[in-house]
N, C-alpha and C positions, 0 to 999 in steps of 0.2 A: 425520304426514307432513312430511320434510325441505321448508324454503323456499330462495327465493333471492332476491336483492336485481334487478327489473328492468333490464333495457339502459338504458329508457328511463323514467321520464327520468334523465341519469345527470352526472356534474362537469362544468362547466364549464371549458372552455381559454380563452375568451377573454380575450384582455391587458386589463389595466383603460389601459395606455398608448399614445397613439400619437406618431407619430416628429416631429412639430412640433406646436405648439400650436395649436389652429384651434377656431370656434366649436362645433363640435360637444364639445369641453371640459367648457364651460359649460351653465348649467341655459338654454335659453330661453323654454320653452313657457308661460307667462306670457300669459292673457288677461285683460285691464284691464275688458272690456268685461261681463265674466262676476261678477254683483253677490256670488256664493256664495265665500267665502273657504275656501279647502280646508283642514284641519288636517296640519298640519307635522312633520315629526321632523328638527328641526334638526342631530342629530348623524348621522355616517353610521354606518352599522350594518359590525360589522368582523364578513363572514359568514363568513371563512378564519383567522380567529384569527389569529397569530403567524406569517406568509405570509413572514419571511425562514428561509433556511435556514445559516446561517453559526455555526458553534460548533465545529465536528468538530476542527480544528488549533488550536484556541486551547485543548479539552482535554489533547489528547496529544501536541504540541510548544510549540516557542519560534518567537521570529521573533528571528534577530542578523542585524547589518549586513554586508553583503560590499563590495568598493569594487574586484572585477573582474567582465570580461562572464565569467570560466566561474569556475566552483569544481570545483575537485578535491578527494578525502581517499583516503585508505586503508584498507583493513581488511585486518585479521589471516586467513590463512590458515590452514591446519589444521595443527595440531604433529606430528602419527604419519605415517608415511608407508603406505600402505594403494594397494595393484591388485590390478584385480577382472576384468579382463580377460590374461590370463597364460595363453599356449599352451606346451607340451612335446610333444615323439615318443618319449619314455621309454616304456620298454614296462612293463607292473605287474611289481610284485617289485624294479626297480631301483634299486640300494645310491645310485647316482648321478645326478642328472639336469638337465641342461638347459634353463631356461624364457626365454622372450621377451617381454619386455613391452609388450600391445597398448594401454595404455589410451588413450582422449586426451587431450592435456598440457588439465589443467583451467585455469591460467594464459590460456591463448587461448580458453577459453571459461569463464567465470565463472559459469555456473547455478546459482541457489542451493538448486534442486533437486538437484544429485549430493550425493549425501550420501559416497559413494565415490570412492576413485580420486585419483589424484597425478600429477602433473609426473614421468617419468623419471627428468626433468635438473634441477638444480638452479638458480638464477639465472645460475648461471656458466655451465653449460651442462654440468659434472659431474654423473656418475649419484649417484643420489638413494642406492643402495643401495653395499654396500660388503663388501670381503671382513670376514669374523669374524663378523659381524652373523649373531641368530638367527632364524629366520622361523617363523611358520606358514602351511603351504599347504592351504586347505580346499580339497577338490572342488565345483565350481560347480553337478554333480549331485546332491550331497548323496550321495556313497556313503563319506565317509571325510576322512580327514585324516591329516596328516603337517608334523612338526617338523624340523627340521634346519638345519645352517649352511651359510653363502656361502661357497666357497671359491675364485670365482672372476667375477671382472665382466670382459664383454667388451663395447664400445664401434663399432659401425659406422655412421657418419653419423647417423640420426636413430631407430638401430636398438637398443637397448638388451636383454643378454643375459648371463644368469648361472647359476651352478653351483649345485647345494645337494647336500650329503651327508647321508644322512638321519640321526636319529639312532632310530630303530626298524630291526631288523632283517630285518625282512617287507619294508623298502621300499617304494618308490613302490606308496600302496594302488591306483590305477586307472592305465591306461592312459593317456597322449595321444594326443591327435587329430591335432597339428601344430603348429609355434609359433606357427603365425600365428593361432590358435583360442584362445579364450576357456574353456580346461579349468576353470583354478582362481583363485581369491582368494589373494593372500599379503600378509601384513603382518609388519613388525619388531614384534621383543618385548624384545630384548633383544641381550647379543654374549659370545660366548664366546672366547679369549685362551691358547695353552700357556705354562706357563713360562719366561721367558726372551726370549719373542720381542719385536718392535718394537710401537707402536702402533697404534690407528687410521689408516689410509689416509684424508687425505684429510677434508673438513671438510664442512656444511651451510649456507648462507647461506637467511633469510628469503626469502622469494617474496609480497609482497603483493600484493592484489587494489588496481587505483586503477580509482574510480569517479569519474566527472565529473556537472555537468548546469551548464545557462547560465541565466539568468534572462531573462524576457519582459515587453515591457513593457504593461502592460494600462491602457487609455484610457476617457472616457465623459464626455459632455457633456449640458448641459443648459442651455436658454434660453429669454427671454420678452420679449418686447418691453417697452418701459415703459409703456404704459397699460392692458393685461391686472394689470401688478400691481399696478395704482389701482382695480383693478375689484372691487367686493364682491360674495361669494356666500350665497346664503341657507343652503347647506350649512357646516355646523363641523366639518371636517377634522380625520383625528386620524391617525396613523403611528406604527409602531413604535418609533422611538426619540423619540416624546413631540411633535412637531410638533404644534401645531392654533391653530386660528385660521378666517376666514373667507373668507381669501387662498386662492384655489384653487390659484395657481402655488405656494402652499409648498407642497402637497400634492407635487406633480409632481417638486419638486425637490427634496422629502425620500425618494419612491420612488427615484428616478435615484440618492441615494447610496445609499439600501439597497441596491438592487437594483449597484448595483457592489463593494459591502460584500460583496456574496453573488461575485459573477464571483471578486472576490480569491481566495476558497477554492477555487471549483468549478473553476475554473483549474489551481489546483497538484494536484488532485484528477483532473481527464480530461486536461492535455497531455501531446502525444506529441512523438517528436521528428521534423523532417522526414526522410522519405527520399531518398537520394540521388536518383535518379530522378522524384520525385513532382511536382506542379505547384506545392505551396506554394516547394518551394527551386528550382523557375525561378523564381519570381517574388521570391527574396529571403529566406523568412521560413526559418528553421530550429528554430522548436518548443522544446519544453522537456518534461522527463520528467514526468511526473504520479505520484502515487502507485499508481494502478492498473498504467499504466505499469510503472514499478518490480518491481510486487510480480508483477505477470504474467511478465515476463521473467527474473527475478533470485529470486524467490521462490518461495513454496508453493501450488499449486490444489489447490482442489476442488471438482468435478464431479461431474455427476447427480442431483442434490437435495440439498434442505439437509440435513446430521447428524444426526440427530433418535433416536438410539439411541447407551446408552452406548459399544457397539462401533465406534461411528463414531467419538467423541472419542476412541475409543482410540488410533486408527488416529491421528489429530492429534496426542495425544500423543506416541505414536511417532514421528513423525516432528520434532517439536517436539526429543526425545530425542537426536537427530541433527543437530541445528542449534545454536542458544543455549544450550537447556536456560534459557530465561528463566522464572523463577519466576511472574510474574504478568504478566498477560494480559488485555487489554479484548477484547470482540468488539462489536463495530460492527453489529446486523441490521436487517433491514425488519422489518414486521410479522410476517408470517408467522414469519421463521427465527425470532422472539420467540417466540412461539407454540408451534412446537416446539419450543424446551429448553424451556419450561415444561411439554408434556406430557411431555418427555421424565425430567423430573425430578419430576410428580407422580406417576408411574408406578415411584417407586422407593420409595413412600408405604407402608406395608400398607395403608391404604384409598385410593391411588389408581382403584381401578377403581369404587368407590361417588362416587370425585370429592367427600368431604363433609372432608376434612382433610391439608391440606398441609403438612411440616416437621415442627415440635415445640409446637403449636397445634391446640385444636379449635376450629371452628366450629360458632357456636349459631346461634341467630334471629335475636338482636339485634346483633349483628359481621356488620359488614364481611365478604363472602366474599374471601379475598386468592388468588386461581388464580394469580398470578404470583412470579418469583423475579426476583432481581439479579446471581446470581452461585451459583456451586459450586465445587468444590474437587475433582480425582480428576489426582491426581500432579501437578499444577500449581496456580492460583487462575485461574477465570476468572470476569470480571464484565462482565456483560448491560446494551449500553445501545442505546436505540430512535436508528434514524439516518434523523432526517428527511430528506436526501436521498436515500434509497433507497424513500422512499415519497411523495415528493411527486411528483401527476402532472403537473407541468412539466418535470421534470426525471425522475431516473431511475422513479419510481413508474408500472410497469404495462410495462416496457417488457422483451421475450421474448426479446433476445439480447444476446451482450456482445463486442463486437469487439477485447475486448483477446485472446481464443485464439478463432480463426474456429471456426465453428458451435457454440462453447458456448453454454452457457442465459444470462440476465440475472444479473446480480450482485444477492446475496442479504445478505451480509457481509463485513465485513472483522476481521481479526484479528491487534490492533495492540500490541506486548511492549511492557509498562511498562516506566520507568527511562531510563537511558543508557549511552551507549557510549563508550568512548575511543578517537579517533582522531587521528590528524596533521592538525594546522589549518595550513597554508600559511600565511595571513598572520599567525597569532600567532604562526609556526615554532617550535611547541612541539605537545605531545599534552593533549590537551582531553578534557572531557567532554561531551559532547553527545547529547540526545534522539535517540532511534532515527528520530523524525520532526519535522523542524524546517522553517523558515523563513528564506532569505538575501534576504535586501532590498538596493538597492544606495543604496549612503550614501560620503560623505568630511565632510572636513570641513564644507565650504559646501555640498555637496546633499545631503539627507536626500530619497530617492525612497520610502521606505515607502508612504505616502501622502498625497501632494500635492495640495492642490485651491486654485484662486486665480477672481477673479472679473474678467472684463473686459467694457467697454461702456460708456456711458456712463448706466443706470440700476440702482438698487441701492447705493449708493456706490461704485459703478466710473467711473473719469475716463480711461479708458485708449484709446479711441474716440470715434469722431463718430457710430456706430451707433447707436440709439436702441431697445437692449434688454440686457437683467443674462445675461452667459454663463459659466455653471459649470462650470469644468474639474475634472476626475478626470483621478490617473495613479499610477502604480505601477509599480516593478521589482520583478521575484523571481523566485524558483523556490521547488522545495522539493527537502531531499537526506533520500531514504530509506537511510538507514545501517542495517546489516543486515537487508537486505530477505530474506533468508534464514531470518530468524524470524516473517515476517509471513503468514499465510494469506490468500488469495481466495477467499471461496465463491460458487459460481456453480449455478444450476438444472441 
């Protein structure tokens, strides 16, 4: 009979911190009068292990300096010209026919979900399409298809309209509906020219996509009067990045930078930007994109539960097929999405269903059973890594929705293309390479904002006040810029 882990008793949320330092801090319960000497454990017991969460962007980007409040870059649009929205009133069988182009200029909406579909117009405001040029026109009901040339483009305000002659004799295999209807797909393949005649009408100018995001700047303090840090404690203190001692306020004021160590990431990780209406930009503030952000707007979702069948990464791939085509790939998951690729791929074992041998290994009695994998390989390379903020219950771990698309499930993974990208860098005014996911910090000559921390008061070696306590500043500018966020997945429940 199946168990389960009880409600009660279950993790603790209590902060171990509170927002000034007051006796309650301190150990005091201390009776002198009591002749029985209690036995001690001097050290303090670390019962959450390794309690910051800060790694995720120092694997899979950079941090370079910026020295403006916005950054802009560009990215490449798509080379072929391809619509998928394409009405006619041609009736079947005709030699000649008429189509209109519905699509929506993708240039004013940049989703990096359409995997289809073109601008009309070109930069200049010229049709994209051109007499000579050969097309193919599939049916958008799948009854057929049909080749043939342009032999005429017609131009009305923001109305774009052209000719094709077929080159099959049967003609136009289906019917139209209307031009204003979405019959068929067409795209350029090629152009055909008779003897003798003039060239190309007419030329193509680039259309890039420009993305922006600002940097935010992120604060945090920390302080302690000066006779608290003449105070000795019976407890020996210890912190993640090596702190210990018997100085309680080091304890406090080595969390305060961890735990701002941590905001740094989680920050370029959950901001949005303000909306125009919203209360944060009455009051001033305007936000900064986050990578969720990003990838939710501009990228790939997926919904309804995590992948957990090769048809599912199929589908990924596919669509992966239609974006980048980036060779190698991390995916970022909680627990669970772990869990599922690994049944997911000991189930392509011959003795997955005995569960007694996974890979190109058998397990005995005396081995290690290894149920888990790193990574796989199926038209692309992707590799498995555990993302402790998607499991830590402070932060995202246990929580049921995700407000980056309203009433979806909670974020499960992320799915982040190795490598870089080349894009126009504004301030080097040249084309760069840079990480798909990076870090712009704001720096010049004389301020480096990465991150700044100075000490005032007059306790501690600070002479800078008549206060009589040591105050620890934290500060930081950034953003982060998701450059082809069109390759990146969001898995959500």
């Amino acid at each position: 009979m199946a168990g389960a882990l009880n409600a009660t008793p279950g993790f603790s949320l209590q902060p171990s911190a509170q927002k000034v330092p007051l006796e309650s801090n301190y150990i005091t319960n201390f009776d002198f009068l009591n002749q029985y000497l209690p036995d001690t454990y001097e050290k303090e017991f670390e019962r959450y292990g390794n309690r910051t969460l800060s790694s995720f962007l120092r694997m899979v980007g950079a941090e370079m300096p910026s020295n403006s409040d916005l950054i802009k870059w560009a990215e490449q649009g798509r080379l072929h010209i391809k619509y998928t929205d394409v009405g006619t009133a041609a009736a079947a069988g005709a030699n000649v026919a008429t189509f209109q182009i519905n699509d929506t200029a993708i240039g004013a909406n940049p989703v990096g979900t359409v995997i289809t579909g073109s601008n009309p117009f070109d930069a200049q405001g010229a049709p994209a399409l051109r007499v000579g040029q050969t097309v193919v026109i599939n049916q958008n009901g799948g009854t057929g298809e049909n080749k043939g040339i342009i032999t005429a483009v017609a131009v009305g305000g923001n109305i774009l309209q052209f000719s094709v002659a077929f080159y099959e004799a049967a003609g136009l295999v289906t019917a139209g509906t209307g031009v204003g209807n979405g019959d068929v797909t067409v795209f350029i393949y090629g152009s055909e020219f008779q003897k003798g005649t003039a060239g190309m009408d007419g030329s193509l100018e680039s259309d890039d996509y420009i993305f922006e995001n600002n940097p935010i700047i992120l604060k945090d303090t920390y302080l302690v009067n000066g006779s608290d840090m003449a105070q000795i404690g019976w407890i020996e203190i210890t912190t993640e990045d090596g702190a210990s001692g018997y100085l309680w306020y080091l304890k406090s004021e080595h969390e305060t930078r961890l735990r701002f160590d941590d905001y740094l990431e989680t920050a370029m990780i959950e901001a949005v930007p303000a909306e125009a209406a919203s209360g944060a930009t009455a009051a001033g503030y305007i936000g900064s994109e986050g990578v969720f952000h990003a990838v939710g707007t501009r990228g790939n979702l997926w919904g309804g539960g995590n992948p957990d069948a090769l048809a599912d990464f199929d589908a990924v791939i596919d669509r992966l097929d239609k974006q980048g085509s980036i060779e190698e790939n991390v995916i970022f998951v909680n627990r669970q999405f772990g869990f599922d690729i690994d049944d997911m791929l000991a189930a392509q074992n011959s003795y997955g269903a005995g569960g007694t041998s996974y890979g190109l290994f058998d397990n005995d009695e005396e081995m290690a059973l290894n149920l888990g994998f790193t990574g796989f390989r199926r038209g692309y390379d992707f590799y498995k890594s555990d993302w402790k903020y998607l499991n830590d219950p402070t932060m995202r771990g246990g929580l049921t929705t995700n407000p980056v698309v309203a009433g979806s499930g909670a974020i499960t993974g992320l799915l982040v293309p190795a490598g870089s990208t080349s894009v126009y860098d504004q301030v080097l005014g040249k084309n760069a390479k840079r990480p798909f996911l990076h870090v712009r910090y704001r720096a010049s000559e004389t301020e480096d904002r990465r991150y700044k921390t100075w000490i005032t008061g007059s306790a501690g070696g600070a002479a800078t006040t008549d206060i009589d306590e040591m105050r620890v500043n934290f500060l930081s500018e950034r953003c982060v810029c998701v450059m082809g966020a069109n390759n990146f997945v969001l898995f959500e429940e």
